[in-house]
C-alpha positions as CSV (number, residue, x, y, z in Angstrom):
1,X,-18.2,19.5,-24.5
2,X,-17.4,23.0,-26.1
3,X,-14.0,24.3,-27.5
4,X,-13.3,25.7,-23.6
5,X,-13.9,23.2,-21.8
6,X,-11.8,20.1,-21.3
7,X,-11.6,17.2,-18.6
8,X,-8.5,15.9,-17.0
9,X,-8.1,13.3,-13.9
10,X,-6.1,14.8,-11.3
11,X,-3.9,12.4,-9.2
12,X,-4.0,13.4,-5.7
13,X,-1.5,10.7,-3.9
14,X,1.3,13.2,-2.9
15,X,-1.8,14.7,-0.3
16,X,-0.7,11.5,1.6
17,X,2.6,12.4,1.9
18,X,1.3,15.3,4.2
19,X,0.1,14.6,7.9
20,X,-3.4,12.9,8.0
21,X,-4.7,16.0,10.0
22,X,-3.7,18.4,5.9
23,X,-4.7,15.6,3.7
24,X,-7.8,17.2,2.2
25,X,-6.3,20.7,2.5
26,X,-3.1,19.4,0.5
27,X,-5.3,18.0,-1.7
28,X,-7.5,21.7,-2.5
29,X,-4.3,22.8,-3.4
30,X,-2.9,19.7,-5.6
31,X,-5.8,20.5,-7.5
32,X,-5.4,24.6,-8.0
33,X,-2.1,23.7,-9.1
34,X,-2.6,21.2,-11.6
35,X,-4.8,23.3,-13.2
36,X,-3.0,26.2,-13.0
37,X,-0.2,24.2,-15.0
38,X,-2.5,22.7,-17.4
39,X,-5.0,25.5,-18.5
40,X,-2.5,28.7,-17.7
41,X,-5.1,30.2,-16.0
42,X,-4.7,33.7,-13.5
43,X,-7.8,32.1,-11.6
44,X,-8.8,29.0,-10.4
45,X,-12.6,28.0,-9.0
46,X,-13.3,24.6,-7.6
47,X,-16.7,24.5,-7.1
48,X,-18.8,23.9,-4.1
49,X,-19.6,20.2,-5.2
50,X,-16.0,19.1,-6.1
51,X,-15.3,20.4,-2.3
52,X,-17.7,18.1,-1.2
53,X,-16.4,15.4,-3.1
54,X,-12.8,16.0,-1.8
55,X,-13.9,16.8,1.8
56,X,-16.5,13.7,2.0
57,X,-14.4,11.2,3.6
58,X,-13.0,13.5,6.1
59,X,-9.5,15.5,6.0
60,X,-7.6,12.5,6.6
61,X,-8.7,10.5,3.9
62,X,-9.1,12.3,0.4
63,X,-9.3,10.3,-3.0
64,X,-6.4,9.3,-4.8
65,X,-7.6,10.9,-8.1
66,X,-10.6,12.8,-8.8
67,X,-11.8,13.2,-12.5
68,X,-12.3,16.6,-13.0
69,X,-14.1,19.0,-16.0
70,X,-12.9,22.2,-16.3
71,X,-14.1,25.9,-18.2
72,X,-12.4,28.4,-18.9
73,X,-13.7,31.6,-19.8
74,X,-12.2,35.1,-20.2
75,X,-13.4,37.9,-17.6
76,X,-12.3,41.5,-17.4
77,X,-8.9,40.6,-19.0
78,X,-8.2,37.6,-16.9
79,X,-8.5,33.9,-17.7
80,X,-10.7,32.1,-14.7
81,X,-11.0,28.3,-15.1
82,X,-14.0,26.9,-13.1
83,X,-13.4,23.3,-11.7
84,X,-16.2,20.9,-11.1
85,X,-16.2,16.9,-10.8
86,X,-17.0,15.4,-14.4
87,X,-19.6,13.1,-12.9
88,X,-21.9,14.3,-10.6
89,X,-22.2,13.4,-6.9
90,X,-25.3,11.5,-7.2
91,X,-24.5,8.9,-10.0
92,X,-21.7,8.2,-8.0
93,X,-23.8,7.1,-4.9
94,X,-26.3,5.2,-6.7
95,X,-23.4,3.1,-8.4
96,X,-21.6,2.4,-5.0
């Protein structure tokens, strides 16, 4: 893991306080904002595969808490943190 980089697990339960038809919507933005808060970044990125991994059980059922790894690197003069799950999709399948 290098000096940027640093991994956090994100709690997601207040996306169930929003209808079930926002749940995975809510939850995109639970986790912009947590890292937003934690990293005081101008730019948040959540990659394609921690979409997937928020998205996969539909929009009305999201995960409670996703472990997350996140960079952050300085471009033209602003500080852009890229999200990504800290294990990758397909360990996860092969374990459950």
């Amino acid at each position: 893991m290098s000096k940027n980089e640093r991994v956090y697990t994100i709690p997601l339960r207040d996306a169930y306080r929003a209808p079930a038809t926002k749940r995975a919507k809510v939850a995109v933005r639970l986790v912009k904002e947590f890292v937003l808060r934690h990293v005081k970044a101008d730019v948040v990125k959540i990659s394609p595969t921690l979409n997937e991994v928020l998205w996969a059980r539909g929009i009305g059922k999201p995960p409670r808490r996703v472990k997350v790894r996140v960079n952050v690197s300085e471009e033209e003069e602003m500080k852009v943190a890229q999200v990504e799950p800290a294990v990758e999709r397909e360990e996860v399948k092969e374990e459950g």
